[in-house]
C-alpha positions as CSV (number, residue, x, y, z in Angstrom):
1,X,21.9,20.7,-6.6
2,X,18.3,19.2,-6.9
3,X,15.4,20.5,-4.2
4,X,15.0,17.7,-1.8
5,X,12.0,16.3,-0.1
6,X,10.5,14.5,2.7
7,X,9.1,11.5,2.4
8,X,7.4,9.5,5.5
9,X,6.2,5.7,4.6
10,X,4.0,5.3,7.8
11,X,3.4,1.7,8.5
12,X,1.8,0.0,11.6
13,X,4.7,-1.8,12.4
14,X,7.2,0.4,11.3
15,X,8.0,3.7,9.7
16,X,10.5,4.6,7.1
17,X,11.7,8.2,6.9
18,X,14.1,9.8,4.0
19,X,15.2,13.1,2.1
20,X,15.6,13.4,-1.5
21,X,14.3,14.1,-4.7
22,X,13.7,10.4,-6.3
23,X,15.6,6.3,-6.0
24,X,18.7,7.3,-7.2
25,X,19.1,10.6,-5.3
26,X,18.2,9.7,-1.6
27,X,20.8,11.3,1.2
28,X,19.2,10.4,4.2
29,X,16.7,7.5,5.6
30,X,15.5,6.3,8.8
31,X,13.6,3.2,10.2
32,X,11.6,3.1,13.5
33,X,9.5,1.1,15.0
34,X,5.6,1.9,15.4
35,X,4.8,2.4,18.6
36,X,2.5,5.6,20.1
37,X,1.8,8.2,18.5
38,X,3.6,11.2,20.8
39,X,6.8,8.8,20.3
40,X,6.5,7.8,16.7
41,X,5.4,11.8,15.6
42,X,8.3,12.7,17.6
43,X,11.1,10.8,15.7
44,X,9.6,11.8,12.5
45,X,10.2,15.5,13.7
46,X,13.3,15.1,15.0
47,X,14.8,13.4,11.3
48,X,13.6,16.1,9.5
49,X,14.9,18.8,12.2
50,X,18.0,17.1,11.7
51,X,18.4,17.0,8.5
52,X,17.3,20.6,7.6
53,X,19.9,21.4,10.6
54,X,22.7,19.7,8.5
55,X,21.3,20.6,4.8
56,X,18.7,22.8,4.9
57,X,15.4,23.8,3.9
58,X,13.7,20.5,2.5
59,X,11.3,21.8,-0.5
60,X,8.4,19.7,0.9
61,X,6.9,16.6,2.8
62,X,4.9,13.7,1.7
63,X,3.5,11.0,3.8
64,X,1.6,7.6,3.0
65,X,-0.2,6.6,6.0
66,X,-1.8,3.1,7.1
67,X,-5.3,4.1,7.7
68,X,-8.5,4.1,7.8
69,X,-7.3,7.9,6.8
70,X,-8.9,10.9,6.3
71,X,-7.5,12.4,3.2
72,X,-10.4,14.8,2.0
73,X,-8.4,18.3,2.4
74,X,-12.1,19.8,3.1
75,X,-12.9,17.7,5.9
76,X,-12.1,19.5,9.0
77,X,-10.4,16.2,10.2
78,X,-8.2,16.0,7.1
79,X,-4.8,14.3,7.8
80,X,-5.8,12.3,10.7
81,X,-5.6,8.9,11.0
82,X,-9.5,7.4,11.7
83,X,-10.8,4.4,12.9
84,X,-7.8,2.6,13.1
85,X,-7.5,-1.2,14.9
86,X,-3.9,-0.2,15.6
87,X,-4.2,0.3,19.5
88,X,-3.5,4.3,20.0
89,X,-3.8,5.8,16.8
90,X,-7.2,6.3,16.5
91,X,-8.1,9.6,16.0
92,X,-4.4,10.9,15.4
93,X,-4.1,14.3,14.3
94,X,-0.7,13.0,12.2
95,X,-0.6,15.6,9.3
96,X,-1.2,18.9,11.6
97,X,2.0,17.5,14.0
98,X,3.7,17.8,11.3
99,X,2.3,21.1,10.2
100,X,2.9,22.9,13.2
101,X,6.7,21.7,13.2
102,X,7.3,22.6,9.8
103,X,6.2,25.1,7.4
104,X,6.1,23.4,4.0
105,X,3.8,22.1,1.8
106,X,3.1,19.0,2.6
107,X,1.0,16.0,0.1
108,X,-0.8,13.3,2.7
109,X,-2.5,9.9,1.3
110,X,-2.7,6.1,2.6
111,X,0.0,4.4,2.0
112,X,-1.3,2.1,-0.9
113,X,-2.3,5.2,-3.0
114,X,1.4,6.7,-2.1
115,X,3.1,3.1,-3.0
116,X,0.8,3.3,-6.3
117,X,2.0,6.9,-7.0
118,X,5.7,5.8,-6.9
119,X,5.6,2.9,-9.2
120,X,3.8,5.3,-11.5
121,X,6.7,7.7,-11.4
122,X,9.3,5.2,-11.5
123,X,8.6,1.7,-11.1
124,X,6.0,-0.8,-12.8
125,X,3.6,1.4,-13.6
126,X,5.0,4.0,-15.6
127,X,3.2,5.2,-18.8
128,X,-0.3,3.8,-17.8
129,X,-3.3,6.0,-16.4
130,X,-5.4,3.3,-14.9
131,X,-4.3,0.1,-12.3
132,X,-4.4,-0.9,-9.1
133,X,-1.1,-1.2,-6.4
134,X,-2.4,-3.7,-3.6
135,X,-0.2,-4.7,-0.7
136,X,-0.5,-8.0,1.0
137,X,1.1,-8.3,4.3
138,X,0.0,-7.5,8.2
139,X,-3.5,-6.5,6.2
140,X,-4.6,-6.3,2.7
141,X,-4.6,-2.4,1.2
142,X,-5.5,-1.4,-2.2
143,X,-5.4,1.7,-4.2
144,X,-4.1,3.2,-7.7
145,X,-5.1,5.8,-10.4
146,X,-8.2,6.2,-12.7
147,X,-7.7,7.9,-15.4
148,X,-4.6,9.5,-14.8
149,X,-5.1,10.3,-10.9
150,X,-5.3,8.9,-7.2
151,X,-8.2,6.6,-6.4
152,X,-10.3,9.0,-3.8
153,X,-14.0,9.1,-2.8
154,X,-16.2,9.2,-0.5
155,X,-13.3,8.0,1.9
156,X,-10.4,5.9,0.2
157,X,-10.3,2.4,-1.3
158,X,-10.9,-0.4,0.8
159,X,-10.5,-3.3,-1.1
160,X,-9.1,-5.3,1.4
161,X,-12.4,-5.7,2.8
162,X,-14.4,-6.4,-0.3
163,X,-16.2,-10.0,0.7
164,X,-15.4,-13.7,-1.1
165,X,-16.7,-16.9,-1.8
166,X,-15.7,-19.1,0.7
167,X,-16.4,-23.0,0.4
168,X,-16.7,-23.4,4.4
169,X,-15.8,-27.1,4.5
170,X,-12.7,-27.2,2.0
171,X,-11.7,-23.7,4.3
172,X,-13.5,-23.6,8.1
173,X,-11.4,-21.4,9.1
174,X,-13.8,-18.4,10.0
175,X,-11.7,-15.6,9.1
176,X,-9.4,-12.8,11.0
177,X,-10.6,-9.6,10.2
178,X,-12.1,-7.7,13.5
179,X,-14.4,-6.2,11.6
180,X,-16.1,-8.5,9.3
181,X,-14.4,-11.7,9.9
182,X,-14.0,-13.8,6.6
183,X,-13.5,-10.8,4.2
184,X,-10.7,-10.6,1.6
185,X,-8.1,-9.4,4.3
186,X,-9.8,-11.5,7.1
187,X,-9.1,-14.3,4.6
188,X,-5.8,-13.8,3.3
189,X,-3.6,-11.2,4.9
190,X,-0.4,-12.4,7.1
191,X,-2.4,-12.8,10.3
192,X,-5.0,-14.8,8.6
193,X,-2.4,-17.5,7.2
194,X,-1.0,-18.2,10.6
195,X,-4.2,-18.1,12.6
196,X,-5.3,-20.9,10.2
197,X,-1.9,-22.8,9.7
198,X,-0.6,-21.8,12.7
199,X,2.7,-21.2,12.1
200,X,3.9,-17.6,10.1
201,X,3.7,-17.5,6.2
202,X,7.3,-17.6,5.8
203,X,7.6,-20.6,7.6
204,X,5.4,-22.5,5.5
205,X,7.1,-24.5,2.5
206,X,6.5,-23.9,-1.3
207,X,4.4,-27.1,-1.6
208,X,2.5,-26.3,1.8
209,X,-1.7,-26.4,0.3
210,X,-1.1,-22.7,2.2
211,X,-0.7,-21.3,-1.0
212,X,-3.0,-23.0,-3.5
213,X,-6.0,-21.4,-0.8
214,X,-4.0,-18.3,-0.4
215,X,-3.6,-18.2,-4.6
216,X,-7.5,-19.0,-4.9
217,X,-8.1,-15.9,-2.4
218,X,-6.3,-13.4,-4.0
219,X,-7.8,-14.6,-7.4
220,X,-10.8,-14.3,-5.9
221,X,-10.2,-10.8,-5.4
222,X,-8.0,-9.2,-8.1
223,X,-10.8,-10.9,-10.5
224,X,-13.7,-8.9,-8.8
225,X,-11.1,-6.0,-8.8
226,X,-10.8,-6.7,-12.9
227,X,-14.5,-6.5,-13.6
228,X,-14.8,-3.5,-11.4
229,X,-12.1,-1.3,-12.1
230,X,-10.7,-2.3,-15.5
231,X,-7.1,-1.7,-15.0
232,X,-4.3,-1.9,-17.5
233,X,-2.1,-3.7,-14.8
234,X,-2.2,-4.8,-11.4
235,X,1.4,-4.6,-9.6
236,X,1.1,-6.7,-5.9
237,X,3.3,-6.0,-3.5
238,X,3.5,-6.6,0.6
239,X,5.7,-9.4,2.6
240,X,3.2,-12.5,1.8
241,X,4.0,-12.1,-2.0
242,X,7.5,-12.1,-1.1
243,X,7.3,-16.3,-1.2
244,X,8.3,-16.8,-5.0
245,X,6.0,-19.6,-5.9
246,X,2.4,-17.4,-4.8
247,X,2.8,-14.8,-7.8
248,X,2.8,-17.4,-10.8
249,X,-0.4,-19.5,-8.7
250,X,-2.3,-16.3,-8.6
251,X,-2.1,-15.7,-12.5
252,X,-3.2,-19.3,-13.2
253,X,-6.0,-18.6,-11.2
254,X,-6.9,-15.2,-12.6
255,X,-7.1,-16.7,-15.8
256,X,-9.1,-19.8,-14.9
257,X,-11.6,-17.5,-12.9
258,X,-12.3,-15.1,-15.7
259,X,-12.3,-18.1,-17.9
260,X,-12.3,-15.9,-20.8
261,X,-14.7,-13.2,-20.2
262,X,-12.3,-10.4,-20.5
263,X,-11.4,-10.8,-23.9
264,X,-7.7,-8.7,-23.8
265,X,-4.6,-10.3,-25.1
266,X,-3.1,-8.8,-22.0
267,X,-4.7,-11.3,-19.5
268,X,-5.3,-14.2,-22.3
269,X,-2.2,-14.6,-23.4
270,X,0.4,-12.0,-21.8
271,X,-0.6,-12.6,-17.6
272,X,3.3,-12.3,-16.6
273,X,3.1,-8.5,-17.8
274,X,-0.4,-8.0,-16.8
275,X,-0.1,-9.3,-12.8
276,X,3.5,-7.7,-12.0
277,X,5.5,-7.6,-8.9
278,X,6.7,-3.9,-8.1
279,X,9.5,-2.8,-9.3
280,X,10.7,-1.2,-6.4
281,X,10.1,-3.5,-4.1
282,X,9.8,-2.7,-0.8
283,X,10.7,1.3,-1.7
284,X,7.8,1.9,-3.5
285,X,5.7,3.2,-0.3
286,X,8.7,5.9,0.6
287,X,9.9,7.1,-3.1
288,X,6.1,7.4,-3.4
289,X,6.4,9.5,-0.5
290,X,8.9,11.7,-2.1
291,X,6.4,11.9,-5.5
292,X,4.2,13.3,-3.3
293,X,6.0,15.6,-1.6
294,X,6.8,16.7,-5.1
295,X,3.2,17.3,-5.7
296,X,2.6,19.3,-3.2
297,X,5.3,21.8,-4.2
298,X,3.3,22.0,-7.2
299,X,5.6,20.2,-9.6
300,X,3.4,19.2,-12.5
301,X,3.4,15.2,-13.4
């Protein structure tokens, strides 16, 4: 029988719980919403107590966190969850709860960076050591590999809040991030399409001009993201990409930004393979969960 693992995809609206070892060996899952911590920490607890109850020892735990997040393992705050806007969760000790409930080894990153790791492992992004996993949903989160490992720094990749041009009388709308208003996120995540349309992305039809400004946003940044970063794909992800007419818009637009600058065959004349959808959908946050939880048991990758 193969080890099995814990994997925790922690969202701000919901988390996703599960045991096993990879996509086509998973024996147990759970879904909960997010609500405080001391009842959200607790469920997470209690599944794995449960399982190990039933099944045993799990080999390890691996969790992908919505953030800001501290996942320096030298900072004496390592684990927790920051700065957060999520009401509650600032300051969150999350990775020691879990540590003083289990004795394991135990692998801890946001959740784009865990997502990234998964589709590496299994999914759109296998065989490559640089390129960049961003999720565009509730907010826009960004991370990826370098070079054959995890995007880390001075904190963690923020690239939802990297700032855009913004032609204020073709868009007035001033923006919805609480932070810094009209930034990428402020500009294009979830809440920013229905504070300016004023109805919920998924409610908006395909020929809505939503999406040629939502396209020319998320150009806007992925082309920035290009020049910076230099990755050999870009996989997007998140419930706004979900609406089937966005992803061939946003190549267009790539294209037309860069306007031939980036002389590669892969963006010229082969976009569809360079600017992917993940593969596994919306699993790639908790099986990259479980490839981190394999990491931290010192499996070698």
């Amino acid at each position: 029988m193969n080890a099995l693992y814990g994997g925790v995809e922690a969202g701000g609206t919901k988390f996703v719980c599960v045991v096993g070892s990879g996509p086509n060996d998973i024996v147990a899952t759970d879904r909960f919403p997010t609500t405080t911590p001391q009842v959200t920490l607790a469920r997470v607890i209690d599944f794995f107590r449960k399982h190990q109850a039933d099944a045993g020892n799990l080999a390890a735990i691996g969790v992908g966190t919505f953030g800001p997040a501290d996942v320096n393992p030298n900072s004496a705050t390592y684990g927790y969850i920051t700065s957060t806007p999520k009401a509650g969760w600032p300051n969150t000790n999350f990775l020691g709860q879990l540590q003083e409930a289990f004795y394991l080894p135990m692998g801890f990153d946001t959740d784009v960076n865990t997502a990234a790791l998964g589709e590496w492992r299994w999914g759109a992004a296998q065989g490559l050591d640089t390129f960049l996993y961003l999720t565009v949903g509730t907010g826009i989160g960004g991370g990826g590999m370098v070079n054959g490992r995890l995007m880390h720094g001075l904190v963690h990749p923020e690239m939802g809040h990297m700032f855009l041009r913004r032609d204020q009388q073709a868009d007035p709308f001033a923006g919805a991030c609480p932070y810094h208003g009209d930034c990428f996120e402020g500009l294009a995540a979830g809440p920013a399409l229905e504070k300016r349309w004023g109805r919920r992305a998924e409610s908006l039809p395909p020929d809505h001009p939503a999406w040629d400004l939502e396209a020319q946003y998320l150009a806007l940044g992925l082309v920035n993201l290009i020049v910076a970063v230099s990755p050999q794909r870009i996989v997007l992800g998140g419930g706004v990409m979900e609406q089937p007419q966005l992803l061939p818009k946003v190549r267009t637009r790539v294209q037309t930004l860069l306007n031939g600058y980036v002389q590669s065959t892969q963006i010229i004349q082969d976009i569809d393979h360079y600017i992917v959808a993940p593969q596994l959908g919306d699993r790639a946050g908790v099986l990259g969960a479980i490839a981190l939880a394999r990491q931290a048991a010192g499996e070698v990758v």
